[in-house]
N, C-alpha and C positions, 0 to 999 in steps of 0.2 A: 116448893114453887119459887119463893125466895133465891133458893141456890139456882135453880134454870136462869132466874131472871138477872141473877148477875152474870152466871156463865155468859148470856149471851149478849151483856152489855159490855161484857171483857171482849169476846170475839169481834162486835163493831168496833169498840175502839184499838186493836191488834191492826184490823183494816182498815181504819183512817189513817195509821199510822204511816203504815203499809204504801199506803196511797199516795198520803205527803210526801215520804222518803220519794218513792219513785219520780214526783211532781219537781222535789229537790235536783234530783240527778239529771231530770232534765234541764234546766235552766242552767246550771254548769256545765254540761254538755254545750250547749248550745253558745256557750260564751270561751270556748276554747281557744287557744292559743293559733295564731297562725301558725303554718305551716313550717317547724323545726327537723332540726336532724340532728343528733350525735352518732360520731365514730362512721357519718355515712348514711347511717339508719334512720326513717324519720320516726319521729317518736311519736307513738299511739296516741290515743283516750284512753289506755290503761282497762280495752272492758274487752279485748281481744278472749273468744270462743274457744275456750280450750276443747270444746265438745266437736267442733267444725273438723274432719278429717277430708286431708287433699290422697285422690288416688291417682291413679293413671289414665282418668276420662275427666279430672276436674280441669285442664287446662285447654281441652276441649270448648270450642265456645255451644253452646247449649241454646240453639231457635228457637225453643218453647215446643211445646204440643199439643198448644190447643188448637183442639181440630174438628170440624163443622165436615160431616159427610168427608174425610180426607183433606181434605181444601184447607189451608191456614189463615185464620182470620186476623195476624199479629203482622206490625209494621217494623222488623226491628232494627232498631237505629235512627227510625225518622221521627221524625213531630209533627204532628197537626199543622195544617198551612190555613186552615179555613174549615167551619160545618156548615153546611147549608140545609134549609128545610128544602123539601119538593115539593114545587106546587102544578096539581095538576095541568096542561095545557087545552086552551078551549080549541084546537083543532082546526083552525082558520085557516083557508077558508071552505072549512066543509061543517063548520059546527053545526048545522041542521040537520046533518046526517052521520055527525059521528060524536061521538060522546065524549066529554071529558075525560083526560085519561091520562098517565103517564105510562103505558105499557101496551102495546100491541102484542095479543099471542095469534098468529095467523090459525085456521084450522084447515088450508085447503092446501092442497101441494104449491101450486102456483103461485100463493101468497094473493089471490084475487078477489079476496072477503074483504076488503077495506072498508065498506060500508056498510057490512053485518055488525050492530051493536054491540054484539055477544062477544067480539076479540078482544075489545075495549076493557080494560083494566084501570081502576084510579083506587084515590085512601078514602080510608073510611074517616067520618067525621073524629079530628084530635088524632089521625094515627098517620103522621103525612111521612112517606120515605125520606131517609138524610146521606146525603150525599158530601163525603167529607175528601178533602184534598190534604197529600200528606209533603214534607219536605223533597223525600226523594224521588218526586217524579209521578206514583201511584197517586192512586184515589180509590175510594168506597162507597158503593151505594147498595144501602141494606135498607130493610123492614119491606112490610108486610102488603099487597095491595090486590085487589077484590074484583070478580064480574060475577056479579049474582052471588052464590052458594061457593063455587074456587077462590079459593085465598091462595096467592103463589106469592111465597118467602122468598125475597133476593139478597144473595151476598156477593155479589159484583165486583170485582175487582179489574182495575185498568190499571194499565202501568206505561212506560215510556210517553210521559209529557212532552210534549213539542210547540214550538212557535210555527208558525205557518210558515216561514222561511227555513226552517229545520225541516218541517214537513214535507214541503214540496219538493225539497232538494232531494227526497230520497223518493221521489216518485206517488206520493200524497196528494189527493183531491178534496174538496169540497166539496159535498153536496146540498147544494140550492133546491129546496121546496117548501111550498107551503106561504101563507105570508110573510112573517116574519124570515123565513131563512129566505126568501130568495131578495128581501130587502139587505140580509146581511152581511159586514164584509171580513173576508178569510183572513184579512190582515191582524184582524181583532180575535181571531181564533186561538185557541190553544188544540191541539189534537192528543189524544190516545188511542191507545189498544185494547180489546178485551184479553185479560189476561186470562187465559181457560186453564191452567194448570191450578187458580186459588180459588176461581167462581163456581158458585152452586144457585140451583134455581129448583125451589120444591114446593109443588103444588098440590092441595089437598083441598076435597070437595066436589058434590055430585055434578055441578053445573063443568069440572073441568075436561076440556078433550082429551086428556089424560092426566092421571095421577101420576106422582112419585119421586123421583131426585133424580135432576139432569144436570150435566154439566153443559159452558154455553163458551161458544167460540165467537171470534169476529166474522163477520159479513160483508162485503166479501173476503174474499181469502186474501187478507195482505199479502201473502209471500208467493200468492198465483199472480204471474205478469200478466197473465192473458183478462185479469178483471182487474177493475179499477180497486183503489185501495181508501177509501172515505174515512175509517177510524170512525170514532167518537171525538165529535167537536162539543167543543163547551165556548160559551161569550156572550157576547151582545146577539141578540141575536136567532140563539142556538137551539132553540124551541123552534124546529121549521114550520111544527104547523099550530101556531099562535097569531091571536092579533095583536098580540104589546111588542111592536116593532123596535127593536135597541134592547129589550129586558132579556137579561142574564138568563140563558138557558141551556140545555144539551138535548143534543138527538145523537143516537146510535142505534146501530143495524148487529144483529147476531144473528147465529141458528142455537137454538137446544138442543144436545146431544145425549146420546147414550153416556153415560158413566164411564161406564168400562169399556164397549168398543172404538166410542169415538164418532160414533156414526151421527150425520146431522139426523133430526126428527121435525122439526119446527120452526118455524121463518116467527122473528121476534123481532119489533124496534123498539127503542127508549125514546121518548119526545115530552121533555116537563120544562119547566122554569125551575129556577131555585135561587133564594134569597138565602142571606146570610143568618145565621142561625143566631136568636140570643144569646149571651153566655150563660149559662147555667152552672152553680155547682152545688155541692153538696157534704157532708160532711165524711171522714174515713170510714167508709162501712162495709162489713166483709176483710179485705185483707186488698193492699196494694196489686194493681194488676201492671202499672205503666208506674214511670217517675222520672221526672226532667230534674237534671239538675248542674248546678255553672260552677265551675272550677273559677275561684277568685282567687289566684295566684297569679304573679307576674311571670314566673318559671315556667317551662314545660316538663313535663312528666307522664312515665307509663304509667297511666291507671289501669287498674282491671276490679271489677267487682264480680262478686260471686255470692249467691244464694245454696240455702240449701236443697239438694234434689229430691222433688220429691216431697219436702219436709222432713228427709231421712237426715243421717249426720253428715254426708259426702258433699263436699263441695261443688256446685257445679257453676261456669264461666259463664256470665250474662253479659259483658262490658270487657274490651281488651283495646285501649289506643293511647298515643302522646296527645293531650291538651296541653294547652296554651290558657292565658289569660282570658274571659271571658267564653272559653268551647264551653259546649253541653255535654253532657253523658245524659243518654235517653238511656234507661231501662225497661224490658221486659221482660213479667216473668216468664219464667219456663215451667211451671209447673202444670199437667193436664190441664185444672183447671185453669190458667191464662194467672196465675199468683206469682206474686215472688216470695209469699211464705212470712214466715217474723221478722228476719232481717235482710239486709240488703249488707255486704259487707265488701267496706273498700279497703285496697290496698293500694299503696304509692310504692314504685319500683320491685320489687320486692319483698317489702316488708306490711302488715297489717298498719291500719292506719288510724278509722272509723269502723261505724257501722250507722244504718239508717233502723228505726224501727217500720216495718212494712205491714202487722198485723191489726194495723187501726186500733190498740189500745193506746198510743198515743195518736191525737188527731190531726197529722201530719197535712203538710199543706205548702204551697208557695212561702216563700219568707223564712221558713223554718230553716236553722243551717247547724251545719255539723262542720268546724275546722272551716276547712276553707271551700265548702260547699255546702250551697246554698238551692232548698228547692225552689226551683221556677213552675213545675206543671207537675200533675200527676191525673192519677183516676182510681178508684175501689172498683170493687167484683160486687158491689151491690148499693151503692154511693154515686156513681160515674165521676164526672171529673170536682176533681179535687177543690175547694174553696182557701182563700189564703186561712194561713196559719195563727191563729191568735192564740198566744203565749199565756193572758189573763184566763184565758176557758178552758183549763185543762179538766182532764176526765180519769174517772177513775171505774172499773168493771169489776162489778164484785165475783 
């Protein structure tokens, strides 16, 4: 008993040790030399993967594959511009005959059920839809919302942002209804599209006029001259059928569609408010899925980083552009699941340079830096978005 019970007080102290070292390598990492070169070359961290093999698809850039019914749920190359929560709209002015709600499913060909309760979709009590806007134009509006017993998932996707002067130029209208939208003015708008090639809409439960996974197009047909073209406005406003006149909201018009033929099934609008969402983070949990990070060098240079595929040995290309002094590199994984795996590994011009740890045994974060990049943002596959980096709290998994 004796001999176990030191065996296993040598084993704990092996892995404290263990634990320290790697504790150590990080804070020397993280206090690296600017950015050098010899003979041309810029000179590593000295911790370059001899295990990493490049083939003839590693210089390929690599979109990710996570994928929701087909449809891509990853933004890549852009960054968060804003989250918002959704908040139901009270319907104004028809609240006495229509129910809070942020989602209209018509049931009748004509779309003439306006004032059957039963189309009326809102959230369930702590479960409110978030509607997120990204740098490059798109936006997102996901989770879950409810009429009776049908629960319909939304993953939504808009893209081509516009000013109302960008809008109307290309033949773009407004649509005024309700209190709030016919107080509001287009000038203050922003417009989109429903993008139908990324969005999915999947509904389940007895109370629904149909089950099962649709995809959803805009309303009317932008690219038909012969109807008007309204988008998805968002603003002051943008809730048409609210009474908080000037409050932040969006309305949008689609049909639900067959998957595969394309075929409209379902006359659908969006009508909510949305406020700016708290910041929330959390600590690395699961494995990196996103990662923001600033190139602090005066120089420009080709970056590229690369993950491994898969978590196999093979290189594949997440990141390929010239920054400058203050650009970002957004990351995302590629891996099925939405990862980037253990590491994140960058190279300057052609030569290895760094690497990031991605697998959340270190708990990576804003502020954390490697050479002469530094994290700004990130998110985990079971964490969400990332909290800054405290160097004193580091962690060790046994």
């Amino acid at each position: 008993m004796k001999q176990l019970t030191k065996l296993f007080l040598l084993a704990m102290l092996v892995t404290l040790a263990s634990c320290e070292q790697e504790s150590t390598q990080e804070e020397q990492n993280e206090n690296q030399a600017d950015l050098r070169f010899e003979n041309g070359r810029v000179v590593s961290d000295g911790e370059e993967d001899l295990e990493l093999v490049f083939n003839a698809n590693s210089e390929e850039m690599n979109e990710g594959t996570l994928m929701n019914v087909g449809m891509s749920n990853h933004t890549y190359g852009a960054t968060v511009s804003e989250v918002y929560n959704v908040i139901d709209a009270d319907r104004a002015p028809f609240g006495s005959r229509q129910p809070q709600s942020n989602f209209w499913w018509s049931e009748s060909a004509a779309g003439d059920d306006y004032f059957d309760a039963s189309t009326y979709f809102g959230a369930a009590e702590g479960e409110n839809l978030v509607f997120t806007e990204y740098s490059n134009g798109t936006a997102n509006l996901t989770g879950v919302t409810y009429s009776g017993t049908c629960a319909v998932t939304l993953n939504v996707w808009l893209k081509n942002k516009k000013t109302w002067d960008e809008w109307s130029a290309i033949g773009g209208e407004h649509k005024k209804e309700g209190t709030a939208g016919n107080a509001s003015d287009e000038e203050e708008m922003n417009f989109y599209i429903i993008d139908h090639t990324r969005s999915v809409v999947t509904a389940a439960g007895g109370d629904c006029v149909q089950e099962g996974t649709f995809g959803l197009t805009q309303r009317p047909d932008p690219n038909d001259p012969n109807t008007p073209n309204y988008g998805v406005h968002v603003g002051p406003g943008g809730a048409n059928y609210d009474s908080n006149i000037g409050a932040e909201g969006i309305s949008g018009w689609g049909w639900l569609i067959d998957p595969v033929s394309c075929d409209p099934l379902w006359l659908i609008d969006f009508n909510f408010l949305i406020e700016i969402a708290e910041d929330e983070c959390d600590d690395c949990q699961g494995k990196v899925t996103d990662l923001d990070l600033t190139w602090n060098w005066p120089n420009d240079y080709r970056v590229r980083v690369y993950q491994r595929y898969e978590n196999t040995c093979y290189a594949t290309k997440i990141f390929d552009s010239v920054v400058g002094e203050g650009d970002e590199i957004a990351l995302s994984g590629s891996n099925a699941n939405g990862t980037i795996g253990r590491w994140a590994y960058v190279f300057v011009g052609n030569c290895y340079y760094t690497k990031f740890r991605t697998d959340c045994r270190l708990n990576i974060g804003p502020g954390y830096s490697r050479g002469v990049l530094e994290v700004t943002g990130g998110s985990s596959s079971r964490g969400g978005e990332l909290c800054e980096y405290d160097g004193s709290n580091r962690r060790c998994r046994w």
